[in-house]
C-alpha positions as CSV (number, residue, x, y, z in Angstrom):
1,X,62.9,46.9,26.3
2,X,64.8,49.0,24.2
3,X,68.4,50.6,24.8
4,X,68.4,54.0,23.5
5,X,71.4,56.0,22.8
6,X,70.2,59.8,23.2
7,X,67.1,61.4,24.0
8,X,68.8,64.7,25.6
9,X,69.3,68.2,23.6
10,X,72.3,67.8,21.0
11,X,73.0,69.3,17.5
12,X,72.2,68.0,14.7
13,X,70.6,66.7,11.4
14,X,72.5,65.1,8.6
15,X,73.1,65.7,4.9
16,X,75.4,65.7,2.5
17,X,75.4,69.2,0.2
18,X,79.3,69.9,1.0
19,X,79.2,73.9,0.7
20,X,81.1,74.9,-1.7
21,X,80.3,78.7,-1.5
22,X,76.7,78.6,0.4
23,X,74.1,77.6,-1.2
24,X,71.3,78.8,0.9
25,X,68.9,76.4,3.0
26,X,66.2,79.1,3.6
27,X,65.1,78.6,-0.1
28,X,63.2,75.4,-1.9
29,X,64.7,73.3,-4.8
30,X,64.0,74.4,-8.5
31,X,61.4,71.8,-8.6
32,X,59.1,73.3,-5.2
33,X,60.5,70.7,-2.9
34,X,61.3,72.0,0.8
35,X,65.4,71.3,1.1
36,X,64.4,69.7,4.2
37,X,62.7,66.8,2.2
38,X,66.1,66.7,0.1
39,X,67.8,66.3,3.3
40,X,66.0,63.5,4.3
41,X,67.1,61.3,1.4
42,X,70.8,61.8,1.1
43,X,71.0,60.6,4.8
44,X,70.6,57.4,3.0
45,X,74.4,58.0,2.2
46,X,75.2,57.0,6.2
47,X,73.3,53.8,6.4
48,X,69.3,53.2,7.5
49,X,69.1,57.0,8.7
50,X,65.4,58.5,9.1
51,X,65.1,62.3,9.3
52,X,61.9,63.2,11.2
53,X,60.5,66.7,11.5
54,X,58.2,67.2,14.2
55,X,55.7,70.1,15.1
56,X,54.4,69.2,18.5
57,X,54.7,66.5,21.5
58,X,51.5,64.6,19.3
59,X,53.3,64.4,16.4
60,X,56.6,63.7,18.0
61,X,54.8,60.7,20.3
62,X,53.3,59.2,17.2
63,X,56.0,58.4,15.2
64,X,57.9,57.5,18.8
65,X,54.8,55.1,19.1
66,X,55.3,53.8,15.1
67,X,58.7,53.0,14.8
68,X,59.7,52.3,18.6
69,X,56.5,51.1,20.2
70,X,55.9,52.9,23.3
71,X,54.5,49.6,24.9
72,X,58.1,48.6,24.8
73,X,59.6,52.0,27.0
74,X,59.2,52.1,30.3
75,X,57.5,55.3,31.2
76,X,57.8,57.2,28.2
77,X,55.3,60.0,29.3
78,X,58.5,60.4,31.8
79,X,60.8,59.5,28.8
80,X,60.1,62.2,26.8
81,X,58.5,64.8,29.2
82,X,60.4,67.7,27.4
83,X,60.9,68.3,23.4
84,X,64.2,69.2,21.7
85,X,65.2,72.5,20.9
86,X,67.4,70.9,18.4
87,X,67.9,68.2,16.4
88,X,68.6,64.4,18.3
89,X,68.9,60.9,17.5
90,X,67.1,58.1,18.9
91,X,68.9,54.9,17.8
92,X,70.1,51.4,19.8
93,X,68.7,48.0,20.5
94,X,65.1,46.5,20.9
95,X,64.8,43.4,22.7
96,X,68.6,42.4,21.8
97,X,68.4,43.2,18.5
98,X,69.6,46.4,16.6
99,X,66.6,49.0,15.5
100,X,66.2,49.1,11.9
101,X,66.3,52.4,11.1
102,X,68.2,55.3,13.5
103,X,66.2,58.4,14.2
104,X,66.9,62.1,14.0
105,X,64.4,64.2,15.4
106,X,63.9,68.1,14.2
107,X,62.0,70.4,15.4
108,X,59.9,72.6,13.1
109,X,61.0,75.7,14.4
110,X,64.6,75.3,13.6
111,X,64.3,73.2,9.7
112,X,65.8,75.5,7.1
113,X,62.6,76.6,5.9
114,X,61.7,78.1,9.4
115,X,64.8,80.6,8.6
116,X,65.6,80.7,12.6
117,X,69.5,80.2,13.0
118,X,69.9,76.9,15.2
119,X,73.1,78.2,16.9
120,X,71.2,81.0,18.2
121,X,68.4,78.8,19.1
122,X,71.0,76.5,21.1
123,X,72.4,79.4,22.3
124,X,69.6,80.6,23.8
125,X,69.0,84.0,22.4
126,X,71.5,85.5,24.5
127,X,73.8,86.8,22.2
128,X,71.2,87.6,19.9
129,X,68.9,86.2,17.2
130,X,70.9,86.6,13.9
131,X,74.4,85.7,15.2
132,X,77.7,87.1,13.0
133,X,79.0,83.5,11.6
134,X,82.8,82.6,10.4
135,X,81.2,80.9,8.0
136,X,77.4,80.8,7.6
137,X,74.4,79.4,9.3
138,X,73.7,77.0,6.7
139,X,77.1,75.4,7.1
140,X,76.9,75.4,10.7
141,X,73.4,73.9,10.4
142,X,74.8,70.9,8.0
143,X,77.7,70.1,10.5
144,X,75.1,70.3,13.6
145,X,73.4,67.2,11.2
146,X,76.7,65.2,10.5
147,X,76.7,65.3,14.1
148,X,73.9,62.9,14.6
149,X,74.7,60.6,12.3
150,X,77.8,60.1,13.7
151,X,75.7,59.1,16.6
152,X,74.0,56.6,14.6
153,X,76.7,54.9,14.6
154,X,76.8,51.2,16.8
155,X,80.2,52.7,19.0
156,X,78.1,55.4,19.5
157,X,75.2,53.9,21.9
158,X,76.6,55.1,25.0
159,X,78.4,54.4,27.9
160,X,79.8,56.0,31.0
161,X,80.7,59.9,31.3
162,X,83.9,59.1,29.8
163,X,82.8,57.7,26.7
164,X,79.4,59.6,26.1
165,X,82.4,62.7,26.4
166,X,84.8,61.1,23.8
167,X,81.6,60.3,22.2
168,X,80.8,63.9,22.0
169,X,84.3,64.9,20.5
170,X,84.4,62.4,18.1
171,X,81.1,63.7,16.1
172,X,82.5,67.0,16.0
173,X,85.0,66.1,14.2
174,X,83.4,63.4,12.2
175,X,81.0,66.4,11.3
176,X,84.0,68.8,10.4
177,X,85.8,66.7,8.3
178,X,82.8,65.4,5.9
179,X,82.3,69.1,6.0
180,X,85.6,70.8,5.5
181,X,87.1,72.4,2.5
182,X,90.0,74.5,1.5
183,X,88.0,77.3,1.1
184,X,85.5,77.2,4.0
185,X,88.0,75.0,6.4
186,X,89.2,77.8,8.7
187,X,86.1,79.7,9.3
188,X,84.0,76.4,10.0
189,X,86.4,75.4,12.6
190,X,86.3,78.8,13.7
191,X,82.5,78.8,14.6
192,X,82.3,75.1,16.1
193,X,85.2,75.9,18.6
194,X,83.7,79.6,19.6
195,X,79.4,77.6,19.7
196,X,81.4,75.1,21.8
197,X,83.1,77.0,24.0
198,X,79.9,79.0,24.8
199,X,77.9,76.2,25.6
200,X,80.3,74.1,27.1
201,X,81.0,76.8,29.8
202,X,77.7,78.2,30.0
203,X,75.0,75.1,30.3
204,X,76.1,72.5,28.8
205,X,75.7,69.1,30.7
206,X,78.8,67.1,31.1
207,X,79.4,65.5,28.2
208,X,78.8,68.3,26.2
209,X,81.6,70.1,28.3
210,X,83.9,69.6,25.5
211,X,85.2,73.2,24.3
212,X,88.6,72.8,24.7
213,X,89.3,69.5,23.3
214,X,87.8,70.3,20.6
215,X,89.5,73.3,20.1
216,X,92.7,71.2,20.7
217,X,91.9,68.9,17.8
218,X,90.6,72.1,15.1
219,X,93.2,74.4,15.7
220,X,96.9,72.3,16.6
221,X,95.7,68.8,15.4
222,X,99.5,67.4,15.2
223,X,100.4,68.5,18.8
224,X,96.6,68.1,20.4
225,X,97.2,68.7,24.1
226,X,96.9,65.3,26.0
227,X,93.3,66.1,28.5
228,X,90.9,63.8,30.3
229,X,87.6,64.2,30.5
230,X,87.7,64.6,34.3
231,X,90.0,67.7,33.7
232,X,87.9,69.5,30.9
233,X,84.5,68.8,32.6
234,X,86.1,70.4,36.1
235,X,87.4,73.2,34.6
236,X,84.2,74.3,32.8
237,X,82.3,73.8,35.6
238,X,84.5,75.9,38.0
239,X,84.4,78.6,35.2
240,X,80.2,78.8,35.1
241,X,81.1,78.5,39.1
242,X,82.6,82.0,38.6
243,X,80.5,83.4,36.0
244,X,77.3,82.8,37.6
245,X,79.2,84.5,40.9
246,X,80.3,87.5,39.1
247,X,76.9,88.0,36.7
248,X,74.9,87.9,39.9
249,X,76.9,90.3,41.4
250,X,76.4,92.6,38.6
251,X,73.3,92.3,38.4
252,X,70.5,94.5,39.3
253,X,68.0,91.7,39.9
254,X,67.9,88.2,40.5
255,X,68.2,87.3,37.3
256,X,71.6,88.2,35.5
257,X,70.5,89.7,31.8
258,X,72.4,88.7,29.2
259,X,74.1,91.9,29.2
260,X,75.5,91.9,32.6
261,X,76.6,87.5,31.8
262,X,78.6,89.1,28.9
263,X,79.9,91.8,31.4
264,X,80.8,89.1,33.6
265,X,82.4,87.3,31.2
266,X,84.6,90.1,29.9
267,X,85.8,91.4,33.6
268,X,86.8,87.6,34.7
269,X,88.5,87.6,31.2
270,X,90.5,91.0,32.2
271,X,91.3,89.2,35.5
272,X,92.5,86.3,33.8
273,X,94.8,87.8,31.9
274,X,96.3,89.7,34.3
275,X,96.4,87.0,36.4
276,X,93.9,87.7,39.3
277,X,92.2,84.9,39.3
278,X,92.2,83.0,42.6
279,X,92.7,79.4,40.5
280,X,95.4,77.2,40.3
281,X,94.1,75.9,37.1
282,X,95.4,77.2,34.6
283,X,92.7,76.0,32.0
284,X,90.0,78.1,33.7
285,X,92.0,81.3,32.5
286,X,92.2,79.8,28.8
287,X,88.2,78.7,28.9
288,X,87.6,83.0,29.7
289,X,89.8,84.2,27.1
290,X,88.0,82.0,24.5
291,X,84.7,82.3,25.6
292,X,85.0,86.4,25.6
293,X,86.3,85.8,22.0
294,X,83.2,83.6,20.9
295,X,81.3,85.9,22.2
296,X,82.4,88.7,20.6
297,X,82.8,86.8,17.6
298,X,79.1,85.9,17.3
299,X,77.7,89.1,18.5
300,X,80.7,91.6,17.8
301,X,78.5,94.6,18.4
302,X,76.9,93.3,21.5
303,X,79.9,92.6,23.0
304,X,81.7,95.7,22.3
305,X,78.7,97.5,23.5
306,X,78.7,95.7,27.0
307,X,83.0,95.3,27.3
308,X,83.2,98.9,27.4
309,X,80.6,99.9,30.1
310,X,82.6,99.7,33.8
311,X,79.4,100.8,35.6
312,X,75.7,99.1,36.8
């Protein structure tokens, strides 16, 4: 049988272009070749690391079939039943014995040459398609890729909540790091805590509830607030608990729009701050202040658009 360490949605691809001012990933090399196929080879810099792009669930099952054997997973119409929206890894033991080669999976639709942002792809489209970046979406897109191969990774092949939570943390800022340069240091940080805040408080699944620590470890790395797991992942989920309340309050369907979620978001973030929120957690306030900011820091005009409407 063989002991997989992630087949849900993550982030990530790898590479190792450190931006130095930008270069663009929407365009091909000198020579014709796709930057995607460039990609592929410097992830030889982490070890036996395979980047895969896939089109469709055909595609994606054959090379499951040719490097993994389907024979040898149990179920694995049930396995995979759903395709990434992002980039993954697929990496562990076979029969005892380590897989040769760890695989990251990417979708078509979000490569560099498909020139959709992968942030706003994660993100859902709610805050918009072209999102306003820190940094850039090339940059974000390389860290989403450092990601993974952290994952590749032996301490990596998962555990309990705990530790596929640490897990989590620790690629981000394995990711950061390889990433991170004087120059574009603060604004990276800047859009990985404000993606993770989002998703981590919107519909993220528990290990990826990891907004705050990682905002902890980016922005006061010396005097990083000591927080379990347990805390973070109960907080976040009490926030969505309250957002989802107040959007569908708001609402004038069933479904919340994205407009009235950001509306939500901004009135429980007024209420936080002047302390009207019926918590006695105190990181639930924090979690609405950030994630209004993210918000408005990825879509500014979106935000300021919904912030200042008081009426249905």
């Amino acid at each position: 049988m063989i002991n997989m360490r992630r087949l849900t949605y993550q982030l990530l691809i790898a590479v190792s272009l450190h931006l130095a001012g930008g270069q663009s990933l929407h365009a091909e090399q000198s020579g014709g070749e796709p930057l995607t196929n460039q990609l592929a080879s410097e992830l030889r810099q982490f070890g036996e690391v395979d980047l895969f792009v896939f089109a469709d669930r055909t595609t994606f099952l054959a090379r499951m079939d040719e490097t993994l054997g389907l024979e040898n997973i149990k179920n694995p119409e049930k396995t995979f039943a759903k395709l990434p929206r992002s980039p993954f890894t697929v990496t562990g033991q076979q029969n005892g014995r380590q897989i040769q080669n760890c695989q990251i999976f990417v979708p078509t639709n979000v490569t560099p040459e498909s020139g959709r942002e992968i942030f706003a792809e994660l993100m859902r489209g709610w805050f918009g398609q072209t999102l306003s970046y820190q940094s850039n979406a090339d940059l974000t897109y390389r860290w989403l890729i450092y990601h993974e191969v952290r994952h590749c990774q032996p301490d990596h092949y998962g555990g309990d909540d705990v530790q596929n939570h640490s897990d989590e943390i620790d690629a981000d800022l394995f990711s950061f790091n390889e990433l991170a340069t004087p120059e574009n240091k603060t604004q990276l940080a800047s859009d990985i805590i404000a993606f993770r805040m989002i998703t981590a408080t919107l519909f993220a699944d528990r290990s990826h509830m990891t907004g705050l620590s990682v905002k902890y470890a980016l922005e006061t790395p010396k005097s990083r607030p000591t927080l379990s797991a347990k805390q973070e992942v109960a907080a976040f989920l009490a926030t969505r608990k309250l957002i989802t309340q107040r959007a569908k309050a708001i609402a004038l369907a069933v479904n919340p729009t994205n407009l009235e979620l950001i509306r939500a978001v901004t009135d429980l973030r007024e209420d936080a701050e002047d302390g009207l929120l019926n918590t006695a957690d105190p990181l639930i306030a924090e979690i609405l202040v950030s994630l209004d900011g993210a918000i408005g820091q990825f879509a500014p005009q979106l935000h300021a658009a919904v912030a200042t409407r008081k009426e249905n």
